[in-house]
N, C-alpha and C positions, 0 to 999 in steps of 0.2 A: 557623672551627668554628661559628659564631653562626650565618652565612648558612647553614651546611650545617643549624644544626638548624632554622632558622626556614623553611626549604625543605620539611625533611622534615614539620613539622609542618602547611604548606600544603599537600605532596600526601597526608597522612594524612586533612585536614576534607575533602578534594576527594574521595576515596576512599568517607568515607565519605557526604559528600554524595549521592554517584550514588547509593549503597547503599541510602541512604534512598528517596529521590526516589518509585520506583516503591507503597510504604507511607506517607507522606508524611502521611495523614490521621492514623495512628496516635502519629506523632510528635507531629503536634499537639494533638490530645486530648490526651493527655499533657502537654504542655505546658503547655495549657488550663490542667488539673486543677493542675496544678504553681501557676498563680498564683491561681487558687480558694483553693491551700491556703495562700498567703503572707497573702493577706489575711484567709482565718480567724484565722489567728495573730495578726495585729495586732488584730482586734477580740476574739480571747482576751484578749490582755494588757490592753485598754483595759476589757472585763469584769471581770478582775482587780482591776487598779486600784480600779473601781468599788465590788466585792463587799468591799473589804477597807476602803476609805473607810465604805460607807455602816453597815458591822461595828462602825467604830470611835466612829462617831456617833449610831449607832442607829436607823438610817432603815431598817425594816422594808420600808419600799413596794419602797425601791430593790437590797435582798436575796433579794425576790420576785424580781424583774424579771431579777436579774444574773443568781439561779440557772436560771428558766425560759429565757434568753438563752444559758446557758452550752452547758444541755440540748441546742438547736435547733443550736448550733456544733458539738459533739460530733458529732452524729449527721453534719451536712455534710463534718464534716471526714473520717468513717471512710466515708463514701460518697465523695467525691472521691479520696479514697486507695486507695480499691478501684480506682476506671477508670484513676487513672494507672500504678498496676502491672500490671493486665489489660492497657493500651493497652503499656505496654513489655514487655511479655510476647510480644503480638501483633507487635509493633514486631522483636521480637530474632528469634522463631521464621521470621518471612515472609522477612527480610533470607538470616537464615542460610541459608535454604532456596534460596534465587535464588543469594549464594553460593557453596555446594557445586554447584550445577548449571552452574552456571560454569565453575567450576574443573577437574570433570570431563567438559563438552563440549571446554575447552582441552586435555584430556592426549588426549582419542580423536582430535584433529583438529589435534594440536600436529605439524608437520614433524618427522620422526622421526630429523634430526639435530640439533633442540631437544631432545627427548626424550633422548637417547644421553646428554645432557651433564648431565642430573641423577640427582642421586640417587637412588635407591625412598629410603631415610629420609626425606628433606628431603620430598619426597610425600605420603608419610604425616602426616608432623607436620603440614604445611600442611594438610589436608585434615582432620584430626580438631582434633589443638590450637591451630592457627591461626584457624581459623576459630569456634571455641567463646571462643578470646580477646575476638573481634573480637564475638562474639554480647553475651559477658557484658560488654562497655562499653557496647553499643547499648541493653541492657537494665537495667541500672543507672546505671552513672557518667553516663554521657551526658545520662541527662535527670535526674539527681539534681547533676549541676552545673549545668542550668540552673533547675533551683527553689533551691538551695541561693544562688546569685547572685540570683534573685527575692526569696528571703527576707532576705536580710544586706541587699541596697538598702531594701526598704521600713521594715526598722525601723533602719536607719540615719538614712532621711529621718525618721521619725517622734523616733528619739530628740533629731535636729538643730532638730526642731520642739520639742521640748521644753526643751533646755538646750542651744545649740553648743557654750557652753565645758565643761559636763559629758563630750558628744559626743569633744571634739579632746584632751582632759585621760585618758580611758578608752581611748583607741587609739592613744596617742603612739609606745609600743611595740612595736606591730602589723606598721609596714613591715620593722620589724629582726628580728623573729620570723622574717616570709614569706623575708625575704632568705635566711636560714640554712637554711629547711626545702627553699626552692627549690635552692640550690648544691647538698645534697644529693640532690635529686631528680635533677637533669643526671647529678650521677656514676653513680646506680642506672639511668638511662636507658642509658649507655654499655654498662654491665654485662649488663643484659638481652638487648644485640645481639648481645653473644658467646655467651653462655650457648644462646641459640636455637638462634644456628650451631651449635656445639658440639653440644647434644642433636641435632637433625637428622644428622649425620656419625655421630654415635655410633648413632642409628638404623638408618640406612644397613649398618655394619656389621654388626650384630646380625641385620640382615635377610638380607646376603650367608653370616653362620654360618650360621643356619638354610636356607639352599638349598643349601649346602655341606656338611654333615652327613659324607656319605658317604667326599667328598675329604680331608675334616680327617682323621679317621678311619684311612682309607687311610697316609694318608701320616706319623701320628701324633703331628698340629700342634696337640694341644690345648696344649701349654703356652704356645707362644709367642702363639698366637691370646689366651689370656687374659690373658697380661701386656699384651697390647696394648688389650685390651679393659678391663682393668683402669685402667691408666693415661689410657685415654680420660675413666672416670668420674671418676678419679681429677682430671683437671682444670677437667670442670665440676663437682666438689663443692668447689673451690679457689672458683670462681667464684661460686657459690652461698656460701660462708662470707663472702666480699667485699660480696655484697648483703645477708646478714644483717647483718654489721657497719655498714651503711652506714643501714640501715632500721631498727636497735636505735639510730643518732644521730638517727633521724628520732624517734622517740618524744619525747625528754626538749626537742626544740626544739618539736614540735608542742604539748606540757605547757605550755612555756613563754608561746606565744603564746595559749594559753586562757586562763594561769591571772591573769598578771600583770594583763590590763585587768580579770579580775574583781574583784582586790585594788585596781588605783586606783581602778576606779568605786563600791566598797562604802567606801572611805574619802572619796572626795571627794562621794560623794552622800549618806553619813551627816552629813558637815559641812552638807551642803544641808538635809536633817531638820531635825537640832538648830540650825540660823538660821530655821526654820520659811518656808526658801523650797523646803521640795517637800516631799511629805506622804508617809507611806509604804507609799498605797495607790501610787503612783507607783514608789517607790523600788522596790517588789519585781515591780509589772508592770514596770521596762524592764530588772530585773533577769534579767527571765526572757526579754526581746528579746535580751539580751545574747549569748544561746546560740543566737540566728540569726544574729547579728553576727557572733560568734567563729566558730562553727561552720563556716561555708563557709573561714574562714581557715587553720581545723585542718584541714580536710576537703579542702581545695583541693589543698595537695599529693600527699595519697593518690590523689583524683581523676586527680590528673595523669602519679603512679606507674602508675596504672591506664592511661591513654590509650599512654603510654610503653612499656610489656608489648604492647600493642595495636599500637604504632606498628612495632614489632618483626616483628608477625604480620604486619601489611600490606605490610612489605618483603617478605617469601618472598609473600604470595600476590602481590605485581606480579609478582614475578621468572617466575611461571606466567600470569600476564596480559601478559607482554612476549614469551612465546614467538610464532613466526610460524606463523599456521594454513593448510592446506591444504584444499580442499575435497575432502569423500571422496562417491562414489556410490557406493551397490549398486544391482547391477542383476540382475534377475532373470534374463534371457536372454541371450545376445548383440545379437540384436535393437534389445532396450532400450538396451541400453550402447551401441550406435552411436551411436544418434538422441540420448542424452544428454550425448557426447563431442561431436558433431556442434553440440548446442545450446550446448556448453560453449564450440566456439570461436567463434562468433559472437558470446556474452557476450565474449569478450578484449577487453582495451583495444590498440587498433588492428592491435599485434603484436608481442607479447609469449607465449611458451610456454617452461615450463620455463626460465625466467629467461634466455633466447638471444634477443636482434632476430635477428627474420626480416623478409627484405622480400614484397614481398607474393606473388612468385612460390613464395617455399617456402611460405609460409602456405599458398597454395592448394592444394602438394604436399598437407600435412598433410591437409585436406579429400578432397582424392581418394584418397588411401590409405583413411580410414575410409569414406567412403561405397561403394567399390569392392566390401566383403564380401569379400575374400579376403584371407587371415591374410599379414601383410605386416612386416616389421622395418627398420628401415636403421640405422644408425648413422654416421655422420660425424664423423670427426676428434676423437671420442670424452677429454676428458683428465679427472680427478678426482685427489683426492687430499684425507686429512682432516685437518683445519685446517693448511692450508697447507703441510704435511708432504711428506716423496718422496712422487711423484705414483705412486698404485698401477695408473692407466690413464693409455697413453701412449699417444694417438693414433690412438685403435683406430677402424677402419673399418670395414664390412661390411654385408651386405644379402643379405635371403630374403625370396622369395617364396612361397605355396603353405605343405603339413601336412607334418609329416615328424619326425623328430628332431635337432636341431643339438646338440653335444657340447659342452663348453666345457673344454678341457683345458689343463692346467699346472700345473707347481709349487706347492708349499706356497707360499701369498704371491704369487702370481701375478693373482690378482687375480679369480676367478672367483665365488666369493660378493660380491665386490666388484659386479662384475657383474650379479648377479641384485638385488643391491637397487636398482641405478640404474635397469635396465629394468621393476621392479617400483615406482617411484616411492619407495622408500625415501628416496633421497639425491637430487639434481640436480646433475647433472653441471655441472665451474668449465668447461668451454667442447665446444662442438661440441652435433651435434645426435642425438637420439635419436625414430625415428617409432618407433611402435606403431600396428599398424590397429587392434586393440583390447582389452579390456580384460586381467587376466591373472590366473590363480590361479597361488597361490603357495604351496611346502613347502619351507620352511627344513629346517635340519639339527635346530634345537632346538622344535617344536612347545608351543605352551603349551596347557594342558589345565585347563578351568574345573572348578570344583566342582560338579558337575552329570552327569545321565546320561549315557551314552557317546551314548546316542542324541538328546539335546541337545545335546550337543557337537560333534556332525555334524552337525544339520539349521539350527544357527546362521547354516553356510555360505550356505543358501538355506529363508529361513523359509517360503514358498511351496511347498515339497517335499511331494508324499504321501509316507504312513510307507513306502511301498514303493520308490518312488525313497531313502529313505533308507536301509533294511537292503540294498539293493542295491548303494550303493555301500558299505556294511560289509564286503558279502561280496566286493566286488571287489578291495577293498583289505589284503584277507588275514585280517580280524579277525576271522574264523571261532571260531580260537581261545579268543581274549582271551576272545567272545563266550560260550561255553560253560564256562570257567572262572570265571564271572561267576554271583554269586547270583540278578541276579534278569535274568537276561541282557543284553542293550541298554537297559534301561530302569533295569539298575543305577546307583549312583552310583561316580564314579570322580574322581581329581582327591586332593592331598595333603591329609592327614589323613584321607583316605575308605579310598582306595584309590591308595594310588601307582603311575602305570605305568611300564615300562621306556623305554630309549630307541630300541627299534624299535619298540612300541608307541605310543610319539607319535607318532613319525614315520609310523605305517601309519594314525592317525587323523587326521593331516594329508592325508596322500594321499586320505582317504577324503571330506576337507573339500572338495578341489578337484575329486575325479569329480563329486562333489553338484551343485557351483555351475558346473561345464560351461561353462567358460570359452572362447574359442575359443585362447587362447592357455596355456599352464602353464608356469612358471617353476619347476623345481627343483632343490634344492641339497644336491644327495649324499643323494638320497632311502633308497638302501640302504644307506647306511652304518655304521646300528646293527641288521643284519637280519643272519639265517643264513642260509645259501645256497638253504635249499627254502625260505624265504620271499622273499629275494630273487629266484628264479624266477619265484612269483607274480607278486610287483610288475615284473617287468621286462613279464612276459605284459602284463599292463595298459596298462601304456607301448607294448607295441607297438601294442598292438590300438589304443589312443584316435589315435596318432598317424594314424590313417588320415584321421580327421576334424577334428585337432585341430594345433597347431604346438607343439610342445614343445622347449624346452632345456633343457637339463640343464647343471649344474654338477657335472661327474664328475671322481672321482679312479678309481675303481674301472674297472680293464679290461672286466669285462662290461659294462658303462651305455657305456662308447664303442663295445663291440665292434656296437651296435645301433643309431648313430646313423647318419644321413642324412650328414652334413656333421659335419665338426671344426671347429671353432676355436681354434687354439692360442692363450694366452697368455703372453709373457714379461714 
């Protein structure tokens, strides 16, 4: 368990090393200012000292002098303390910012069987309160332990200059303090890893209610859904009682290591006084170093409670940093996406695609299929299956050439959406090969619809698009309708909490997605399947018309969508 935390605690400073790095001046200043301030303090107290000696003797000269000394340290000290909170301010906002951009180029370009495997909760929390964890250490704790450490050394050194045995007599009790607040600290370190988890899951949940709304409803699941939802909180508020108890024993140990060296050192350095070997302009300046002394002592475990919480957050954001990323293009034409497929395989490391050794004859197939310009498919020996699970494709073969429509027909579980994600780059097939000539738009069954106007939500597809190519493919794709029932028509906003739409209206602003971006290839997945039959007419019209110029599959259950295809492909 030691090596696991003293691991975790090296890939937490390594983490956040990098973090820094790219702001790195800001840390320093900081820094700077941090030992600017350690040393004011020391000549605070040694002012002190003075003011209160020269008070008791009557040395006017040197009451001038300590006051005007005092003046010029004040003013240094509230101007150094301004840059080092500006520079951690600077310090937390820059980091945080690089951060979050991180972490959302990794979910846009994360393999979207990375993706499958996590939660939306766990997502959310990483991204809002993980990363706010991780800001508020960069911006406090972090550089208030290391002045906090600046200041306890140098009036340490200073008190050892003045008395050792004072010194060794005033902090005999200190190691056995830290020992007690540290043990504590480990246990609340444990605590915190669950509790994260825990909230993240119960996240997740909460998020799955709210998109399910309808379902619960329907079926009349509220009670059992909140017993379970109940008991979720119910066990991170167990978890949370457990860190309060454990952080209520932190108090009276952290007391304890303030209070006792202030009680040996005011007794053993009053016996210094009265043998008139330390004066007590002395005694009450190191009396007031004391609280730089102690203070990192007291402060050091909270600090570390703090990096701990921290250390928690930087586990979920890896677990989003260890996903495997894919490179994604858009392309505006067909055209482009050749020539950028084409540049894509010549970057490969010697050969390598789609996670399959090719030798170098199929490589070079891949290269003439795209450069050929004619819409082309093969598939070979085709197997998949998710995590290691019965394999949903077995062996599948097949090959077209030319525009047309291909059918993909079978059973519930047959594997046909299966299908469109592996030829749509979703998934990568565990063996055999899969050509594409080129690129592919694609209409799932569940379309996601942003917050935003209908008519940005379609020109997303192809941000190149005049407004004309865009209401044209509105009107191709049936949304006539929707469009006229719309306040302020295409340019309404739409999207939940706005405007909810149906689920043939997704689906027809998907389809409307992929006439836009005129792919040469389209990949769809029961494109009518939440449509009525005069709107399914439309959209079949579409399909047929594009496929003149276009290579279309379909993942069909529905008898009309096969009764118009080109070619079947059955799956079992």
């Amino acid at each position: 368990m030691q090596k696991n935390n003293k691991l975790q605690y090296k890939s937490a400073f390594t983490f956040l090393t990098e973090l820094i790095k790219p702001h790195k001046k800001w840390y320093l200043l900081a820094s700077l200012a941090s030992i600017v301030l350690a040393v004011s303090e020391l000549i605070h107290a040694k002012l002190s000292q003075l003011l209160i000696d020269s008070s008791i003797l009557g040395k006017i000269n040197l009451i001038v002098i300590s006051i005007f000394s005092f003046s010029i340290i004040l003013i240094l000290h509230a101007f150094f303390e301004y840059i080092k909170m500006l520079c951690s301010a600077k310090l937390s906002t820059s980091a945080g910012k690089d951060l979050k951009q991180k972490i959302c180029h990794i979910l846009l370009y994360a393999k979207y069987k990375d993706m499958a495997n996590v939660q939306t909760g766990d997502i959310l929390k990483t991204v809002n309160v993980d990363t706010e964890n991780v800001c508020s250490f960069l911006e406090g704790s972090l550089i208030d332990l290391f002045s906090q450490l600046i200041m306890a050394f140098s009036a340490l050194i200073y008190l050892l200059y003045i008395n050792p045995r004072l010194a060794v007599v005033t902090f005999i009790y200190t190691p056995i303090g830290m020992f007690f607040t540290l043990t504590l600290n480990k246990k609340m370190k444990s605590l915190y890893i669950i509790e994260e988890n825990k909230s993240g899951k119960a996240l997740s949940f909460i998020e799955q209610l709210i998109s399910q709304i309808p379902v619960i409803k329907s079926f009349v699941m509220e009670k059992q859904l909140r017993i379970r939802l109940y008991n979720m909180y119910r066990d991170i508020g167990n978890v949370q009682k457990d860190i309060s108890v454990w952080n209520a024993l932190m108090q009276p140990a952290c007391s304890s290591t303030s209070y006792i060296p202030r009680i040996v050192y005011l007794i053993y350095a009053g016996k210094l006084v009265i043998e008139n070997n330390m004066s007590i302009g002395t005694l009450i300046a190191v009396f007031e170093l004391l609280n730089f002394i102690i203070g990192p002592t007291v402060y050091f475990p909270f600090l570390l409670n703090s990096f701990n919480k921290s250390i928690a957050s930087i586990n979920r954001i890896e677990k989003i940093y260890s996903m495997n990323l894919e490179e994604v293009k858009s392309c505006e034409n067909s055209k482009l996406c050749v020539n950028s497929i084409i540049e894509k395989h010549k970057n490969l490391d010697n050969n390598v695609k789609n996670n399959i050794l090719l030798d170098k004859s199929k490589y070079n197939q891949n290269i003439d299929i795209i450069k050929s310009g004619i819409n082309k498919i093969e598939l070979l020996n085709v197997n998949f299956s998710y995590d290691d699970n019965a394999k949903i494709i077995k062996s599948l073969s097949f090959s077209h050439e030319g525009n047309g429509i291909i059918a993909l027909c079978g059973k519930s579980g047959s594997g046909k959406t299966t299908l469109i994600d592996l030829l749509s780059g979703l998934y990568n097939q565990n063996s055999g090969e899969i050509k594409l000539s080129s690129p592919c738009s694609v209409v799932t069954q569940d379309a996601y619809i942003f917050m935003d106007t209908l008519f940005k939500n379609i020109h997303m597809a192809k941000p190149s698009a005049a407004s004309d190519e865009v209401i044209s493919s509105i009107q191709l794709a049936g949304l006539d309708v929707l469009v006229e029932k719309l306040e302020f028509g295409h340019n309404s906003m739409i999207g939940d909490g706005v405007r909810a739409l149906s689920g043939g209206e997704k689906q027809r602003v998907s389809l409307a997605r992929a006439i836009l971006s005129d792919a040469p290839i389209w990949l769809l997945d029961e494109p009518t399947s939440s449509l009525d039959i005069e709107t399914e007419k439309i959209i079949i019209d579409v399909i047929k018309k594009k496929s003149c110029n276009h290579l279309i599959i379909i993942a069909a259950h529905r008898q009309s969508l096969i009764d118009i295809a080109d070619r079947r492909i059955e799956l079992v």
